[in-house]
C-alpha positions in Angstrom: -35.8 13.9 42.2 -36.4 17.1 44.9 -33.5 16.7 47.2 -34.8 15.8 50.7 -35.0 17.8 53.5 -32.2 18.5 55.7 -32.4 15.9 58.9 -29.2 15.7 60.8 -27.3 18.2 63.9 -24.6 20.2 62.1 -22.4 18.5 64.6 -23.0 15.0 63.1 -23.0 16.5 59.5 -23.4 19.5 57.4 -26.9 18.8 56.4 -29.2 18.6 53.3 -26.7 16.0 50.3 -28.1 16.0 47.7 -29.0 12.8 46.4 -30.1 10.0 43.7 -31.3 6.5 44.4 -29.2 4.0 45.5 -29.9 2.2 42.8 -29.2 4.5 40.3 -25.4 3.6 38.8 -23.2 6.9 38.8 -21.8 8.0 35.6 -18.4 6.8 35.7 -15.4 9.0 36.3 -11.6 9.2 35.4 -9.4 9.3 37.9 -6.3 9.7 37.0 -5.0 13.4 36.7 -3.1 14.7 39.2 -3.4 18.1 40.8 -2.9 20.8 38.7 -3.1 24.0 40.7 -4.8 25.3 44.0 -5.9 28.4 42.5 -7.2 29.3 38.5 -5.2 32.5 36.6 -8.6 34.1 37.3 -11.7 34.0 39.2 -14.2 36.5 38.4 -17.4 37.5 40.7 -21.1 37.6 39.5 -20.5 41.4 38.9 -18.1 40.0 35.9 -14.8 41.5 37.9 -11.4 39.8 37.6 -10.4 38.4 40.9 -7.5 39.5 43.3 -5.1 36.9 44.2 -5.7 34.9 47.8 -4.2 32.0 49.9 -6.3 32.4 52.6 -10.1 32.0 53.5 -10.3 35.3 55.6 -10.0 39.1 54.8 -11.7 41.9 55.5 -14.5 43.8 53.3 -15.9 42.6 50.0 -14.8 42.2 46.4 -13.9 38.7 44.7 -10.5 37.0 45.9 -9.1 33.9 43.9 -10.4 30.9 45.5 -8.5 26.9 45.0 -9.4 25.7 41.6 -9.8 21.9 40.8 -10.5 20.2 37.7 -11.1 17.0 38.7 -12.2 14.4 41.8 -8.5 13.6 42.3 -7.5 17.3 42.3 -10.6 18.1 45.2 -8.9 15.3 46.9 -5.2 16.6 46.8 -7.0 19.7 48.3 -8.9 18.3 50.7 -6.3 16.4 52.0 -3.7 19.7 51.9 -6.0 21.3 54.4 -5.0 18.5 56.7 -8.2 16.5 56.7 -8.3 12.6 55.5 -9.8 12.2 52.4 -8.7 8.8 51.8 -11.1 6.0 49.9 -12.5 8.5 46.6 -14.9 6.7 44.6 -17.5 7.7 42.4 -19.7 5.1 43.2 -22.9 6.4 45.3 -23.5 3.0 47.4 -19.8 2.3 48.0 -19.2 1.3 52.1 -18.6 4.5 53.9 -20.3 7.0 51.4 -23.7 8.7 53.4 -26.3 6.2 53.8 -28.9 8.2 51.5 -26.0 8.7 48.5 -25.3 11.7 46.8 -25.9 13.1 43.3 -24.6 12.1 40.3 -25.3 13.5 36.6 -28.6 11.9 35.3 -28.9 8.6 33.6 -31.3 6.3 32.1 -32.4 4.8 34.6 -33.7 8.1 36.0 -37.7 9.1 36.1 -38.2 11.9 33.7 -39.4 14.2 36.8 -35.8 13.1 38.3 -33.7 14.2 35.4 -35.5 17.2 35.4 -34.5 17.9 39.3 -31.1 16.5 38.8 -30.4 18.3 35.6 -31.0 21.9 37.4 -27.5 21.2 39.4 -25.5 20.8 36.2 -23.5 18.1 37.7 -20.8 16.7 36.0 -19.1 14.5 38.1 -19.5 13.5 41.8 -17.9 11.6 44.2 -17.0 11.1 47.9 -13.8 10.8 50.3 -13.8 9.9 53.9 -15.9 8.5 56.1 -19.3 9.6 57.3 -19.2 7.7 60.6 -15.9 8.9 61.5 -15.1 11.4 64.0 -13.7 13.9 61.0 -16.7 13.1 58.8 -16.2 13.4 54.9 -17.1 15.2 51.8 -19.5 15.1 49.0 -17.7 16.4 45.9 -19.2 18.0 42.9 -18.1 19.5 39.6 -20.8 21.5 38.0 -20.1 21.9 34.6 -22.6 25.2 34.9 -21.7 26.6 38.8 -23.9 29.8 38.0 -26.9 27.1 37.5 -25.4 25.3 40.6 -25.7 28.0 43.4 -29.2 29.6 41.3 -30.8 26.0 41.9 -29.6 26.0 45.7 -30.6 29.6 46.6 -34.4 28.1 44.9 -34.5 25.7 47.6 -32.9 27.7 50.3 -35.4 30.4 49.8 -38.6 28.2 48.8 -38.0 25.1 50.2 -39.4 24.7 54.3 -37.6 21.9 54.9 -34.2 24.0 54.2 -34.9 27.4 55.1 -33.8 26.7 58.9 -30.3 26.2 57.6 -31.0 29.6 55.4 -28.9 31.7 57.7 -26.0 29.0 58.1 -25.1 28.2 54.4 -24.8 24.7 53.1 -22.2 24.9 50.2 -18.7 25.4 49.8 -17.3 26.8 46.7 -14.3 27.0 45.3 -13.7 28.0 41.7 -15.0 25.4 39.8 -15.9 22.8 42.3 -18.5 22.5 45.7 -17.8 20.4 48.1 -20.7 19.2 50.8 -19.0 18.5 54.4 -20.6 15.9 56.6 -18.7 18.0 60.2 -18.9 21.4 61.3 -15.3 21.0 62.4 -14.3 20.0 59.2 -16.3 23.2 57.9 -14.3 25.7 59.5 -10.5 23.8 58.1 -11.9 24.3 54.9 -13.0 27.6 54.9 -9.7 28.6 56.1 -8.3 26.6 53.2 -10.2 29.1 51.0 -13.3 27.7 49.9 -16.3 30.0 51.0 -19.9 29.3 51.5 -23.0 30.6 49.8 -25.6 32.5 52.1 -28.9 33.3 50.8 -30.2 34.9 53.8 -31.4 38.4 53.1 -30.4 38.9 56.7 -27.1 38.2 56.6 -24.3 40.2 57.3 -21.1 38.6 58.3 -19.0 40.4 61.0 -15.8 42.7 60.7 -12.6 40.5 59.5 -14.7 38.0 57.3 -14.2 37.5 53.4 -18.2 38.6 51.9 -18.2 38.6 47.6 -21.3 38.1 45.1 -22.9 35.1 44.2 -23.5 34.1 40.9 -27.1 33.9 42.5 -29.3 36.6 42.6 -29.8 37.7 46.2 -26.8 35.2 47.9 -23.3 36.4 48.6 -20.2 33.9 49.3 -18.6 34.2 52.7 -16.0 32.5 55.0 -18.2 32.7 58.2 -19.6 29.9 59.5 -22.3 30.6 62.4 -21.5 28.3 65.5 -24.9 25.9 65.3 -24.8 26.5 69.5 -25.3 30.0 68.6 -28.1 30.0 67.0 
């Protein structure tokens, strides 16, 4: 299904989860590894360059920088919860208690409309999931492992750019990337911890140019760059 429109202040919750039906059961998920690493032996930008090694989310200039790696929704976790934000009750289950009231996205299933799969089958999720608690003062997080992150952030710059009901958060961002997972916050607050923790978000705005001192590298989307600058929502 077309993801809805962004609703909610960034101060309540990064806006715009992308979602399926509550109805809809959520392929289900092993969770049982435990984290591997916080960063991949490589991480290579759209232009196809290896990336330079990074702990932090901020720099100066552009080029690729190794951002944390995570292989599964335990690992995400582990990370989440290293940056210092609670990321207790993971589940993979859409309609659990504390997940966001319209869910989130899962791969496609059976029980899907054909013009659903179609729309849920352009993120190339693998697995989903959520820790936290949306009606907490710290918010929580919408997980997701693309098993195709190039058709990921290509299928989100779409909507960005197209989509009116998303283009006002066009010059904020919405995603934040790591190396092989995107994680969806529900606080601004919590938005800035984990771009410090190195994840960066994808901007699709032609118009952007982040200021001196912030991290700016490709996109694997045409057009969008990744970044660790976060407008302030007052500010805009």
């Amino acid at each position: 299904m077309t993801p809805p429109a962004p609703t909610s202040s960034p101060e309540a919750r990064t806006p715009m989860a992308l979602h399926k039906s509550l109805t809809t059961a959520v392929a289900a998920v092993a969770l049982l590894t435990t984290l591997s690493a916080c960063g991949s032996d490589s991480d290579t930008d759209a232009g196809g360059s290896s990336a330079a090694a990074s702990s932090s989310g901020s720099g100066s200039g552009s080029g690729s920088a190794k951002r944390p790696s995570a292989k599964t929704l335990r690992d995400v976790q582990k990370f989440i919860s290293g940056a210092g934000l609670p990321c207790d009750n993971l589940t993979d289950d859409e309609s659990a208690q504390g997940t966001p009231a319209e869910g989130f996205l899962g791969p496609a299933d059976e029980n899907d409309y054909d013009s659903e799969k179609a729309e849920i089958d352009a993120w190339k999720i693998r697995v989903s999931g959520f820790c936290g608690e949306t009606r907490s003062d710290l918010g929580g997080w919408i997980i997701y492992l693309p098993s195709d992150m190039k058709a990921f952030q290509e299928n989100y710059r779409k909507h960005a750019t197209q989509d009116e009901g998303w283009k006002r958060y066009l010059a904020r961002g919405e995603f934040m990337f790591g190396a092989d997972f995107v994680v969806d916050p529900t606080n601004y607050q919590a938005s800035k911890t984990l771009l410090e923790a190195g994840l960066l978000l994808e901007n699709c705005d032609p118009a952007f140019k982040a200021p001196d001192g912030y991290r700016v590298q490709d996109a694997q989307a045409d057009g969008c760059v990744l970044t660790n600058y976060l407008p302030d929502p007052l500010d805009q």
